[in-house]
Structure formats: structure tokens, C-alpha cells
C-alpha positions in Angstrom: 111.1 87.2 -10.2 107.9 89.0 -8.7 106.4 85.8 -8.4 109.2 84.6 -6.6 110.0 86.7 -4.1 106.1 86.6 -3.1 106.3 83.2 -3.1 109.5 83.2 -0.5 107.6 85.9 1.4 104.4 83.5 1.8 106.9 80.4 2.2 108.4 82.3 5.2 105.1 83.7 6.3 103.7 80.3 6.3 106.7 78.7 8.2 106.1 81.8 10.7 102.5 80.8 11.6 103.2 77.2 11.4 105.9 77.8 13.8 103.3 80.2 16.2 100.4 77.7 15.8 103.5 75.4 17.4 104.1 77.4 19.9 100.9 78.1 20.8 99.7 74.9 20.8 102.9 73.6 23.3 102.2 76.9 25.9 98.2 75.5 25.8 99.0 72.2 26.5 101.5 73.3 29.0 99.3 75.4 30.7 96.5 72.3 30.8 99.2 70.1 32.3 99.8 72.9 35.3 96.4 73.6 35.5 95.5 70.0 36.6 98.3 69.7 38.6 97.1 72.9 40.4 93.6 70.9 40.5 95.5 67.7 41.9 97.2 70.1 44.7 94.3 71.9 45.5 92.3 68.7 45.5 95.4 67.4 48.5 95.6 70.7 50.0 91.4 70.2 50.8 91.7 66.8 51.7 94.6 67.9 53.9 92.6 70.5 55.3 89.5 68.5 55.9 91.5 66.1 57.7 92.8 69.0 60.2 89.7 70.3 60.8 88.8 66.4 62.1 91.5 66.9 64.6 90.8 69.9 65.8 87.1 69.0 66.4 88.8 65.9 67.7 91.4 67.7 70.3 88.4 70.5 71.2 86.3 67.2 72.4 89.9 66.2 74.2 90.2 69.5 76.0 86.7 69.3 77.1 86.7 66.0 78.3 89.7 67.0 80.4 87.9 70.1 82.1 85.5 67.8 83.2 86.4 66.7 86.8 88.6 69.6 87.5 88.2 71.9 90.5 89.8 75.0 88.4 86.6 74.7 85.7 84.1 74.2 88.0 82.7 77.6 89.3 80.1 76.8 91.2 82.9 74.3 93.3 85.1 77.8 93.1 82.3 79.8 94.4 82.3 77.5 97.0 85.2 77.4 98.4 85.7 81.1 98.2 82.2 82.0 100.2 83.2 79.4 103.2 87.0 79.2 103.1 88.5 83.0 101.8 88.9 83.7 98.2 92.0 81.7 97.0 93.8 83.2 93.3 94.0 79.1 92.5 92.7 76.4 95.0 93.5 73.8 93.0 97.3 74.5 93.6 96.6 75.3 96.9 94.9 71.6 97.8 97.3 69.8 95.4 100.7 71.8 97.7 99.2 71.2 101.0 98.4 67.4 100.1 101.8 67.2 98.4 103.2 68.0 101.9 102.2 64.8 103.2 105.1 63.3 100.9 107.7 64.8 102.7 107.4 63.1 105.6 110.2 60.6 106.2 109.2 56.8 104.9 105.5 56.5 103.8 103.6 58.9 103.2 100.8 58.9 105.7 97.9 59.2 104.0 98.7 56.2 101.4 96.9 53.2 103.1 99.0 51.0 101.5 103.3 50.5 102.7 105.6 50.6 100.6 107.8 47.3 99.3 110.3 48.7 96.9 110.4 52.2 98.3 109.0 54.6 100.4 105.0 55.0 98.9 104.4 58.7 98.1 101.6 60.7 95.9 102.9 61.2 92.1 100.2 63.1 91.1 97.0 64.7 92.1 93.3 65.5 90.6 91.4 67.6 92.5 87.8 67.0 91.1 85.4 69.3 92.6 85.1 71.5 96.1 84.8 68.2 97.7 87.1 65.2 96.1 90.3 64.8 94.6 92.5 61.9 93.0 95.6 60.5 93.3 98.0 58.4 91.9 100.8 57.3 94.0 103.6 54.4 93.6 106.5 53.2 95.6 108.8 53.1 92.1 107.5 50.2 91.4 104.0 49.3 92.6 101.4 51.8 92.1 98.0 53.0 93.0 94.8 55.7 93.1 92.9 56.9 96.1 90.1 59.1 96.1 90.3 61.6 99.2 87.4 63.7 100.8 88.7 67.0 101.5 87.8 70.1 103.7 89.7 73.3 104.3 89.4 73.5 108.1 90.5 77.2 108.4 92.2 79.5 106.0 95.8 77.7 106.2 95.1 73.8 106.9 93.0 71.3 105.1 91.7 68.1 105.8 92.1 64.7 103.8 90.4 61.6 104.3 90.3 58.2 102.2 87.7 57.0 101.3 88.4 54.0 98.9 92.0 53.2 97.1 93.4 50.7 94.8 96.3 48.7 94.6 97.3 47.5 91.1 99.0 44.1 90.8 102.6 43.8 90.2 103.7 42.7 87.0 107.7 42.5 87.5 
């Protein structure tokens, strides 16, 4: 009967550790799973982040490229204007309005060297480069062009434009 009962208690004891070796066993191998799926997400997640700091670098080289050629980057043009012309809070507005006045004259607007054949041909949009030169883009709705413009601030309210080369782009209906 002694012998019995010990053996039920080592029976029982044995079916306990069999079951915890289980159990053990299935919690390790679940933890290995996660832990390589944590590896395969933190292997994305770096890979994701590599690829972001690619386009960052990419868009810094982007916004540099577009200060170049720009009036309101260009301190020494600033300096410029400022010593012979009045200190301005933002020439490049300044220039871009008074030019943009030239649109509202009725019909064409008089500094585009080319007439309109769809519409009345009027400035779109305007680059001022430096304290000297500026771009535009202009279009009559349907046929378009660029100038580039000399420019000169004859006194503190008035400036003065003057072509100096544009180009006419080919209709393609």
C-alpha cells in the first residue's frame, strides 16, 4: 500500500514535470518565434528608416537647389538693394507686385514681346534671381513663354523692367 501510494505520488509528480518541461518548452519556442519576428520588424523598420533618411538628404539637396537663383537668399543682392534703393522688409514681393502690375493693363501685357492669339498674353509667374534679373513665365491660356527682364528700382516707389531675351514655345494643340 506504501509502495503504492509513492508510486501514484511519483506517477503524478512525473506527469507534473512532463507537463512543465511541455510548457516550458512551447513558451521558449514561442518566445524564439516573436523574437525573430521582432528581428524581421526591426530589420523593416531600419531599412524603412534608411530609406527616409535618403529622402531627406534627397529633399535638403531640393531645397538648396531652389534657393539658388532667388533674390530673397541672396544677401549680398539684399545688401544691395537696401544700400542704393531704401531698406525693403521683402524685395522680392516688392519687384514680383510692381511687375505683376503690368498685367492689369487692358489686352497684352506690355512688357510681353510677344501678342497674344488665344487670349490676352499676361505674366503667370515670376523669379526674381538676383539684385539685377528676374524670370518669367507668361502664357495667353494656351501658348506660353519665359523672358528674362533687367531690372532697376528708379526711386523708392517705381522700378524699371527691360527684356532682354524671351522665348516662345511651339504650340502643340
Amino acid at each position: 500500500m506504501r509502495s503504492s501510494k509513492f508510486t501514484f505520488i511519483l506517477i503524478g509528480l512525473l506527469i507534473l514535470l512532463g507537463v512543465y518541461a511541455f510548457y516550458t518548452t512551447y513558451q521558449m519556442k514561442k518566445m524564439f518565434c516573436r523574437k525573430n519576428d521582432l528581428n524581421k520588424e526591426n530589420q523593416i523598420l531600419a531599412d524603412s528608416l534608411h530609406l527616409l533618411k535618403k529622402q531627406i538628404d534627397s529633399l535638403h539637396d531640393e531645397i538648396y537647389d531652389m534657393g539658388l537663383f532667388r533674390l530673397k537668399f541672396d544677401a549680398e543682392g539684399l545688401d544691395y538693394l537696401d544700400e542704393n534703393y531704401g531698406e525693403r522688409a521683402d524685395w522680392e514681393k516688392y519687384i514680383t507686385d510692381k511687375l505683376m502690375e503690368s498685367n492689369l493693363t487692358k489686352g497684352d501685357n506690355p512688357l510681353i514681346p510677344h501678342a497674344g492669339m488665344y487670349g490676352d498674353m499676361k505674366i503667370n509667374s515670376v523669379r526674381v534671381l538676383n539684385q539685377k534679373w528676374l524670370i518669367v513665365n507668361f502664357s495667353d491660356g494656351k501658348i506660353w513663354g519665359e523672358a528674362l527682364f533687367e531690372y532697376e528700382p528708379v526711386s523708392k516707389d517705381s522700378i524699371r523692367f527691360k527684356k532682354i531675351r524671351s522665348l516662345l514655345y511651339p504650340f502643340s494643340p
